[in-house]
C-alpha positions as CSV (number, residue, x, y, z in Angstrom):
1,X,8.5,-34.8,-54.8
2,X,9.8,-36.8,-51.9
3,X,10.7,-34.6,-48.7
4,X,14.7,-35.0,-48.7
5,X,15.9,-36.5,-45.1
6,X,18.3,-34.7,-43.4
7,X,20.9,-36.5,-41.4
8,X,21.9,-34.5,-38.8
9,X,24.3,-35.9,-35.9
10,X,24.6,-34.6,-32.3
11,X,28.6,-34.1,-31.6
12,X,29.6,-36.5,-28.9
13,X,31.6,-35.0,-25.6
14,X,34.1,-37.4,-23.8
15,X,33.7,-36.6,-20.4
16,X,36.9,-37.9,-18.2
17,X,36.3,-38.6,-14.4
18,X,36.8,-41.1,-12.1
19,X,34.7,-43.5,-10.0
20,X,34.2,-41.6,-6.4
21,X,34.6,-45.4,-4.8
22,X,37.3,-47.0,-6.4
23,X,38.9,-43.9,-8.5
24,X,38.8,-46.2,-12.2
25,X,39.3,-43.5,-14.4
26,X,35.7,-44.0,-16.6
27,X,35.0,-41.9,-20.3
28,X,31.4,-40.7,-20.6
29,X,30.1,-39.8,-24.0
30,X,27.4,-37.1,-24.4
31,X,26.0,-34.6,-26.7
32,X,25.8,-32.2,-23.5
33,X,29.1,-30.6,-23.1
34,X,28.3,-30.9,-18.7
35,X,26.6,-33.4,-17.3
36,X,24.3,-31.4,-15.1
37,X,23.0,-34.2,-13.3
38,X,23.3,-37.8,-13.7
39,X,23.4,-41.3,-12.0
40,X,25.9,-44.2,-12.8
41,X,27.5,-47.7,-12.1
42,X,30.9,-48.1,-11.8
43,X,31.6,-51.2,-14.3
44,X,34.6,-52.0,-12.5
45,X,33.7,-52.2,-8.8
46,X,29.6,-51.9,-9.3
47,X,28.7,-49.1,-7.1
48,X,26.3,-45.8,-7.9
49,X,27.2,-43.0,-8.1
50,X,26.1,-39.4,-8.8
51,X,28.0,-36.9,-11.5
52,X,26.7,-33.1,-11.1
53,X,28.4,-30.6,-12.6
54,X,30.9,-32.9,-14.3
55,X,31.3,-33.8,-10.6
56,X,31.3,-37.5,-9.0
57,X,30.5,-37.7,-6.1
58,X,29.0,-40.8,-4.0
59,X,25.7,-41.6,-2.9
60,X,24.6,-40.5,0.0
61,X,23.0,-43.6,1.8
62,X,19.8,-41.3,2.6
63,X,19.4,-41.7,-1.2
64,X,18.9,-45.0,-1.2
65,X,16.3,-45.5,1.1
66,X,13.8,-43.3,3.1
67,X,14.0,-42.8,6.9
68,X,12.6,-45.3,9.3
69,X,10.5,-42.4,10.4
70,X,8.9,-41.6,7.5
71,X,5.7,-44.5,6.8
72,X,3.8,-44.1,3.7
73,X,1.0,-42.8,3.4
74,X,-2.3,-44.2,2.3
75,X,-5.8,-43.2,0.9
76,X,-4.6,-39.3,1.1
77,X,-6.9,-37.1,-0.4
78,X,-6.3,-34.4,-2.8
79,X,-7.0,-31.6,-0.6
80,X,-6.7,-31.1,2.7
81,X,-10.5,-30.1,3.8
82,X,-12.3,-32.7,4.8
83,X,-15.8,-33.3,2.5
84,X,-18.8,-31.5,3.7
85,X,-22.1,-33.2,3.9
């Protein structure tokens, strides 16, 4: 007896918004019925940005990149006690 395949599909949501940079009204399709968080491209004018909540909004350019301030850090260690001899 073979094991019978079920073909389930996911229901797709159209989502209207509209780019937060150059308001191009843009259709997303999901199975989720709100996009709780999520990054995009505009394709008309090529910039990122963020939908939450069904929500675009634009990236904030402290996204992008770190602070100057902040360097990286290098060989950390896993804890923060220093190894006893």
């Amino acid at each position: 007896m073979h094991g019978s395949k079920r073909s389930f599909k996911f229901p797709l949501t159209e989502i209207p918004i509209k780019c937060p940079h150059c308001a191009t009204l843009l259709v997303i399709a999901t199975v989720m019925d709100t996009i709780k968080f999520g990054q995009r491209t505009c394709p008309a004018c090529r910039k990122r940005f963020i939908i939450e909540h069904n929500v675009p909004r634009k990236l904030d350019d402290s996204l992008k990149k770190p602070n100057a301030s902040v360097k990286p850090v290098r060989n950390a260690r896993k804890s923060g006690f220093a190894k006893q001899k």
